[in-house]
DRENKOL-7680 format. One line per field, with one value per residue (C-alpha): residue in one letter; x, y, z negated. Coordinates in nm, 2 decimals. Example, Ala and Ser with C-alpha at 12.3 -4.5 7.8 and 13.67 -1.06 7.14 Angstrom:
<recs>
code	[A, S]
px	[1.23, 1.37]
py	[-0.45, -0.11]
pz	[-0.78, -0.71]
</recs>
This chain:
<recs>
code	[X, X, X, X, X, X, X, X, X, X, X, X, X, X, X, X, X, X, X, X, X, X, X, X, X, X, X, X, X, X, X, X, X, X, X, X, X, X, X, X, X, X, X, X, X, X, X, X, X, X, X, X, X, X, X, X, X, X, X, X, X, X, X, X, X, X, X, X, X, X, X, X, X, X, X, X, X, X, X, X, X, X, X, X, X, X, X, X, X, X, X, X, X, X, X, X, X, X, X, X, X, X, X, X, X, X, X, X, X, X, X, X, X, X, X, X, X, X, X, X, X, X, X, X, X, X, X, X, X, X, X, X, X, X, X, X, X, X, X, X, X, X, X, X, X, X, X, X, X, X, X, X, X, X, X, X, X, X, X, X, X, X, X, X, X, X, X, X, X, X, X, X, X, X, X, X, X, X, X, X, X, X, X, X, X, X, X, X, X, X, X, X, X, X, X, X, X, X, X, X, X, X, X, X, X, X, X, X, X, X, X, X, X, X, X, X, X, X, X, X, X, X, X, X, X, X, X, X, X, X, X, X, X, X, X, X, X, X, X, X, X, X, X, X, X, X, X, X, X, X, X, X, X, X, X, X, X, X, X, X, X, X, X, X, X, X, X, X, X, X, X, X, X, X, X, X, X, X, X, X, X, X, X, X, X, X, X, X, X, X, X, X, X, X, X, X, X, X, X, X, X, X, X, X, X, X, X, X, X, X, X, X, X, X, X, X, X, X, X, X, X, X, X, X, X, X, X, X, X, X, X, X, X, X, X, X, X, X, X, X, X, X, X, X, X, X, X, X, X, X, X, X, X, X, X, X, X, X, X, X, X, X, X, X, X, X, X, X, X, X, X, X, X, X, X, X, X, X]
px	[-14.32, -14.15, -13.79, -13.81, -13.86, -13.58, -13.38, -13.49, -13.38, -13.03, -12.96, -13.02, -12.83, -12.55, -12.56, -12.55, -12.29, -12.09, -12.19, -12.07, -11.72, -11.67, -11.75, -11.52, -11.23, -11.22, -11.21, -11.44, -11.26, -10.94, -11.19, -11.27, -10.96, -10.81, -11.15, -11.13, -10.83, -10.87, -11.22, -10.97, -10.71, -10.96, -11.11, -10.76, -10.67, -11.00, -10.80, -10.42, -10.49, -10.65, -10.76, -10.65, -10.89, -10.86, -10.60, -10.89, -11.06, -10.80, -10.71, -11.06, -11.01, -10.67, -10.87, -11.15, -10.86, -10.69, -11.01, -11.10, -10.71, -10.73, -11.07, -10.93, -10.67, -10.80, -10.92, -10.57, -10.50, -10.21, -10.05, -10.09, -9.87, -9.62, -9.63, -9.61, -9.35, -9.03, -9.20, -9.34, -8.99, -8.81, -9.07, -9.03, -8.66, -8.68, -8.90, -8.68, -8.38, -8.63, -8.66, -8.31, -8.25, -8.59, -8.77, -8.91, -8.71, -8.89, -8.74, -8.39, -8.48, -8.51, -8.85, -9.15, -9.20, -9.48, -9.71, -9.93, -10.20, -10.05, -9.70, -9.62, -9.34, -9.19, -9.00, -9.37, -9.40, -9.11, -9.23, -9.46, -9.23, -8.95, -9.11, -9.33, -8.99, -8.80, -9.10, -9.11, -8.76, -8.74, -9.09, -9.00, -8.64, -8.58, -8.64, -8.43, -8.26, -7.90, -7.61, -7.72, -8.02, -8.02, -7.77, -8.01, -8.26, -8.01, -7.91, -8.35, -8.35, -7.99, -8.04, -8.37, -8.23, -7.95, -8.14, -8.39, -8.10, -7.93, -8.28, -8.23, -8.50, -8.31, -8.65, -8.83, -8.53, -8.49, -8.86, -8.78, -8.49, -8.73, -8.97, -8.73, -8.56, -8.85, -8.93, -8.58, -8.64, -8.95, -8.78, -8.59, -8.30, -8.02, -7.89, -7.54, -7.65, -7.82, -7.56, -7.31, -7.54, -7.56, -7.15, -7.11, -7.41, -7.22, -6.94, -7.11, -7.19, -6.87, -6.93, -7.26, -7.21, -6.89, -7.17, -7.49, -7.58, -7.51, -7.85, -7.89, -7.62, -7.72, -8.09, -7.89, -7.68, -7.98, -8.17, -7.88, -7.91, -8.22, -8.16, -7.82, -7.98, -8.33, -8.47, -8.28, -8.23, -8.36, -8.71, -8.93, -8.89, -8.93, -9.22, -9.38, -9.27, -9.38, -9.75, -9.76, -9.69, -9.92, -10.16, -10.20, -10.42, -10.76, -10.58, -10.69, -10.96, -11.04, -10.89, -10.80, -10.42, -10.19, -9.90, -10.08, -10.36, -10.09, -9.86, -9.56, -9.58, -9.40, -9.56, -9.85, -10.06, -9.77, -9.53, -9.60, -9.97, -9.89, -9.80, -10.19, -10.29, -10.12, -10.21, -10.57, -10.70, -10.43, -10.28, -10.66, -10.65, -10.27, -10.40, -10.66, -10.53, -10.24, -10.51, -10.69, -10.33, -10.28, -10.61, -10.48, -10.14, -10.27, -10.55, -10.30, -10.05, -10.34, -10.42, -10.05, -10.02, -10.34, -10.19, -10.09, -9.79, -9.46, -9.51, -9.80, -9.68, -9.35, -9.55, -9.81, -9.63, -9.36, -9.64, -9.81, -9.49, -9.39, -9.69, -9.63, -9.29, -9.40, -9.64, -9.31, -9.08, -9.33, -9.41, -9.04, -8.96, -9.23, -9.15, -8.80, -8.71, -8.54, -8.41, -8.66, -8.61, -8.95, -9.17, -9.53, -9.81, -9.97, -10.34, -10.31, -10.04, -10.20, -10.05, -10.12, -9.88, -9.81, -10.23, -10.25, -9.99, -10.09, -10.42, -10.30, -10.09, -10.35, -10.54, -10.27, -10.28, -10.64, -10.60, -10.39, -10.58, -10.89, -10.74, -10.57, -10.74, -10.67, -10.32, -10.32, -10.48, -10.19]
py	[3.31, 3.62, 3.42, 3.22, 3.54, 3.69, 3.41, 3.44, 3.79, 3.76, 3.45, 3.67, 3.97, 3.78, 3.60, 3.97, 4.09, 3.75, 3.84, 4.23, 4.08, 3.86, 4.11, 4.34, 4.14, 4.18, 3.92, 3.91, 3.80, 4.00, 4.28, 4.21, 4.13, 4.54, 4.68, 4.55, 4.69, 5.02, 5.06, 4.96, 5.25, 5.48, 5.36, 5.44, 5.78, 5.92, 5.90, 5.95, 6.27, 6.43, 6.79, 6.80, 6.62, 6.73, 6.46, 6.19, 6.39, 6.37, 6.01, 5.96, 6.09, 5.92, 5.59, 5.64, 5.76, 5.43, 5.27, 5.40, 5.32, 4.94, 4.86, 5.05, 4.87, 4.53, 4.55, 4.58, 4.26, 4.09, 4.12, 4.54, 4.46, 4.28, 4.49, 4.85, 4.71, 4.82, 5.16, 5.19, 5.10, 5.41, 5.65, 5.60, 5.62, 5.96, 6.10, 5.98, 6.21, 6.46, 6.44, 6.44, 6.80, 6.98, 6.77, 6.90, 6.88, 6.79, 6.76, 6.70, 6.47, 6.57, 6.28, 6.44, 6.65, 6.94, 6.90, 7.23, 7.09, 6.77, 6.64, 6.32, 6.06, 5.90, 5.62, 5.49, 5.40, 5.21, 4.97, 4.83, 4.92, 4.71, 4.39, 4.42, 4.50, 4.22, 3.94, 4.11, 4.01, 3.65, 3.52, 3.46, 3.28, 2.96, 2.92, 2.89, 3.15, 3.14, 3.48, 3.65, 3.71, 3.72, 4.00, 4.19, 4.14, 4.32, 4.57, 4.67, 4.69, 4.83, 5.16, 5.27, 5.15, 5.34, 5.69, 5.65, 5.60, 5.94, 6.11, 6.01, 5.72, 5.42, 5.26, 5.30, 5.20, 4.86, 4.79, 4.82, 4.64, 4.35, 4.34, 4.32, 4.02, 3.80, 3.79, 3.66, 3.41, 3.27, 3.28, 2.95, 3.16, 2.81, 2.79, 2.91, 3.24, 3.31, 3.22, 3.43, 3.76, 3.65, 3.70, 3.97, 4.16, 4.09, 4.22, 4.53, 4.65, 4.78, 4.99, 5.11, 5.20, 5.43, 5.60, 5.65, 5.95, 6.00, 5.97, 5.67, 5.52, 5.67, 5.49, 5.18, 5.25, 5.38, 5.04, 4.84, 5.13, 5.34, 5.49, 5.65, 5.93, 5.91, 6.30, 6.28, 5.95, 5.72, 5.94, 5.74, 5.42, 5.46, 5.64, 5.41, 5.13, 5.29, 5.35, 5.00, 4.85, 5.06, 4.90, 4.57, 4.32, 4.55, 4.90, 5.18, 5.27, 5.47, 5.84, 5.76, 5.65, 5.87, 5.89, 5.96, 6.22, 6.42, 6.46, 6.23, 5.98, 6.15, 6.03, 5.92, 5.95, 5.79, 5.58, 5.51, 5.50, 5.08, 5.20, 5.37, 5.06, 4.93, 5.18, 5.25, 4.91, 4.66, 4.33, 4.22, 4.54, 4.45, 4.07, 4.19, 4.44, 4.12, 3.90, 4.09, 4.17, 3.80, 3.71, 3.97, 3.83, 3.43, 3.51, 3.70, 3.41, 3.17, 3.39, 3.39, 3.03, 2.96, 3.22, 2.98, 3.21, 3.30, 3.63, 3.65, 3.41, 3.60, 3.95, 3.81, 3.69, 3.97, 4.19, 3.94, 3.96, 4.27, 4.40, 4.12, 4.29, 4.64, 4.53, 4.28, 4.60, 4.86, 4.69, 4.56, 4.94, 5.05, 4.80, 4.83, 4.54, 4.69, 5.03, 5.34, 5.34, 5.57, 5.28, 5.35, 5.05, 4.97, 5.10, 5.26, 5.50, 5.86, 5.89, 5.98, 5.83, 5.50, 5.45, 5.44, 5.21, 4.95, 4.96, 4.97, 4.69, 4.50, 4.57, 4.39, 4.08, 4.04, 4.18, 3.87, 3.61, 3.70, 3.62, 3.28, 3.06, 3.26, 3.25, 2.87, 2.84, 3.03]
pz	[13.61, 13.49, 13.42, 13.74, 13.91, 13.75, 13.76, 14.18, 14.22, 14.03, 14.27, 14.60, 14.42, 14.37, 14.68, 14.85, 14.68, 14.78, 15.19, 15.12, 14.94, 15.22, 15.50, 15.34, 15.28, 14.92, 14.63, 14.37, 14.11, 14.17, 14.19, 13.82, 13.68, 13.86, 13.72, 13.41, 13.31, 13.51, 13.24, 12.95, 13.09, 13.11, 12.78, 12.62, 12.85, 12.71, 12.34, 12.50, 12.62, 12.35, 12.40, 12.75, 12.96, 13.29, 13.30, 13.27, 13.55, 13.71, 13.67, 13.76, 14.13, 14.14, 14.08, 14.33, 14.57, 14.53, 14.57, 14.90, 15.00, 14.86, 15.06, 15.40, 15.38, 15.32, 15.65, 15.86, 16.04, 15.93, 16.26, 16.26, 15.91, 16.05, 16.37, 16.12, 15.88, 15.99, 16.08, 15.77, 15.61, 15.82, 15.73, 15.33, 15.39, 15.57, 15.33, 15.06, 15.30, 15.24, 14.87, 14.88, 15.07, 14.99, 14.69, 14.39, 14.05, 13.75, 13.40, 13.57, 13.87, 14.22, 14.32, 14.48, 14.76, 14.73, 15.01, 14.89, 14.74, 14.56, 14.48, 14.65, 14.48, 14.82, 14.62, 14.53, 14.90, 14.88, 14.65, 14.93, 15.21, 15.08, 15.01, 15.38, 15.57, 15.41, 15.49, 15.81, 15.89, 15.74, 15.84, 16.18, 16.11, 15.93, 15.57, 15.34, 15.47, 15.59, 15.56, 15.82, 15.74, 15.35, 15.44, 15.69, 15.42, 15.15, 15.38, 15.39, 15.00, 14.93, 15.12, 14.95, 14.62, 14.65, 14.78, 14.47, 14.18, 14.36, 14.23, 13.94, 13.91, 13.80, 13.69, 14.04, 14.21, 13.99, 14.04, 14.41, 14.40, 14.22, 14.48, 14.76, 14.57, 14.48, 14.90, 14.93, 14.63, 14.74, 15.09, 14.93, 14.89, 14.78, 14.48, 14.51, 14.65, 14.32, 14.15, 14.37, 14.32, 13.94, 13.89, 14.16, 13.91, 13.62, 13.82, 13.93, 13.56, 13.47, 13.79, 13.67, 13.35, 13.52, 13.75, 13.55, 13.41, 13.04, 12.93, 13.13, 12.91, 12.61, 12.66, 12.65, 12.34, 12.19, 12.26, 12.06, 11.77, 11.79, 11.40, 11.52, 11.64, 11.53, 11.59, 11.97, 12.17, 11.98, 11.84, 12.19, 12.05, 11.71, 11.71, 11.94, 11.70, 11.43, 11.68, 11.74, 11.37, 11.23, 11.44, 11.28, 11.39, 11.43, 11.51, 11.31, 11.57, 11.91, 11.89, 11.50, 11.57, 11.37, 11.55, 11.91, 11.77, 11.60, 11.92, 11.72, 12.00, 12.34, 12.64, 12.53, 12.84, 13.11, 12.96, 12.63, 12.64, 12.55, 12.20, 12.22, 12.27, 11.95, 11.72, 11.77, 11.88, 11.73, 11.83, 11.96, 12.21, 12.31, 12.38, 12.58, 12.80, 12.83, 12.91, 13.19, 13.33, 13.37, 13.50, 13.79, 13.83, 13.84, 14.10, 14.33, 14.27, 14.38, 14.66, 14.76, 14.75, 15.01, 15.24, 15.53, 15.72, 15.60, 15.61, 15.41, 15.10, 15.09, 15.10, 14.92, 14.64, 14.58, 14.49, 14.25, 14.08, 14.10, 13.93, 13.65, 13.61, 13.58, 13.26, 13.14, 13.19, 13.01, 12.71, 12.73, 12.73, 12.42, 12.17, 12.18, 12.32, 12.67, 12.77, 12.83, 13.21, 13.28, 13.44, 13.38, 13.23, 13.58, 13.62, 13.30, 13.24, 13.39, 13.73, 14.08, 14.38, 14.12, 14.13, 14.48, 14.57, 14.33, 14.48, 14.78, 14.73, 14.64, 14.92, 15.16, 14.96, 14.96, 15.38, 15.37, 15.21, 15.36, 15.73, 15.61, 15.82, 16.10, 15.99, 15.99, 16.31, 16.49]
</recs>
């Protein structure tokens, strides 16, 4: 009688908390997949930031912050998103003019504006600005696109770009760049398009190298050579190699690693807390922090594809996989095997403004899939 009973209760429970998902827009197992791995970044920030752990606090607010942000915004219409976007594109760019003539400088870059009681990153915003202004502009024209309007769409992500690599940020602005891209691509963008940006990139590089900073290039010459200068450029990555290959298969165990505990890792909290990972909980830990990442990034694909308006597959998607590129580009960045360009590990790396946009983000493609039968109705 007991079991049935039990078995009863967990049926209604669940069956509740299926009517509460549903009325609030939210998906469950999206839900699971972003709280599993915000537990495992909290599980690994505990040991990342050692003595200081008002940074966990902190990360703590940051998470319910982005919380409250994800569920708000999951229950926008899709036509107030549409309607918002180009707004909501102008507003990021003037407050990255701000940054420009009154922002904050921190450890040589000029990114965040102080608004008294917090510090706000504007070039964040313009990872969701980007992407919603460019499906903004191509949903209601024919697909593929045609020159006109791939150009309008390069002109939306060229200009922010181009403000955020002035900070310096070359990372931000090459995520942002990413996200603006993948809406043109899964546009149907043709074939010799791509190839013409491919060569006039290729092109372009000469260029870049002429106007990056020094350091920029020296993170790239470092990348080919880290032991040339092992105590100066090169001292991130090897330590964090040396974090991660210490590691081995079981780690050497929570708040045990070596080269985090002892302060030889730089970073540890923000954008190296991947090589945490690696150290204290080994290749399992790594596999399963990978795992839960892509039980996010298949679900959002999923939810992309049964999104039944242009607007909300192209929006939908470009922040699927932008997100699987900000994991790619991170763990890229710790083991060595791409230039230290400053992007955090999404929803683990300690951070405030990054936090809130993901979630955020997130909160628009579930806004979006939640309303698809709506959308296919229209």
């Amino acid at each position: 009688m007991y079991e049935e009973y039990a078995a009863s209760r967990t049926r209604r429970t669940v069956t509740a908390t299926a009517r509460l998902l549903r009325a609030l827009h939210l998906d469950g197992t999206l839900l699971a997949g972003l709280g599993i791995v915000l537990t495992f970044g909290l599980f690994v920030l505990f040991s990342a930031a050692g003595d200081n752990q008002a940074l966990w606090l902190s990360q703590l607010v940051r998470i319910g912050l982005g919380g409250l942000a994800l569920v708000a915004v999951a229950q926008v219409p899709d036509r107030f998103l549409r309607l918002l976007a180009p707004a909501i594109w102008l507003a990021g760019l003037l407050l990255l003019v701000a940054v420009a003539v009154i922002g904050d400088v921190g450890k040589g870059a000029q990114r965040w504006l102080d608004l008294g009681v917090m510090r706000f990153q504007p070039s964040e915003l313009m990872k969701l600005a980007v992407p919603l202004a460019c499906a903004w502009h191509l949903h209601a024209r024919p697909l593929p696109p045609g020159p006109g309007a791939i150009a309008v769409a390069l002109g939306l992500i060229v200009v922010p770009v181009a403000l955020i690599a002035a900070q310096p940020d070359l990372g931000t602005a090459l995520l942002v760049a990413a996200s603006g891209l993948l809406v043109l691509l899964l546009a149907g963008i043709q074939t010799r398009y791509i190839a013409g940006g491919f060569v006039a990139g290729a092109a372009a590089v000469p260029l870049l190298w002429l106007v990056m900073h020094d350091y920029q290039r020296q993170r790239v010459l470092t990348l080919l050579d880290p032991q040339s200068d092992p105590l100066g450029a090169g001292y991130h990555i090897i330590q964090s190699q040396i974090a991660i290959g210490s590691g081995g298969v079981f780690g050497k165990g929570w708040m045990n690693g070596s080269q985090a505990q002892l302060e030889f890792l730089p970073e540890r909290s923000t954008d190296f807390i991947f090589a945490v990972v690696g150290e204290e909980l080994g290749l399992l830990g790594v596999l399963a922090l990978l795992g839960a990442y892509l039980l996010i990034v298949g679900r959002a694909l999923v939810m992309a594809v049964q999104c039944r308006d242009a607007f909300a597959r192209l929006l939908a998607g470009s922040i699927a996989l932008t997100f699987a590129i900000y994991v790619l580009v991170n763990a890229g960045m710790v083991m060595g095997l791409l230039p230290v360009v400053g992007v955090p590990l999404p929803l683990v790396s300690y951070g405030g403004t990054a936090m809130v946009t993901l979630l955020t983000g997130f909160g628009i493609l579930m806004s979006l899939h939640a309303r698809r039968q709506l959308l296919g109705s229209r």
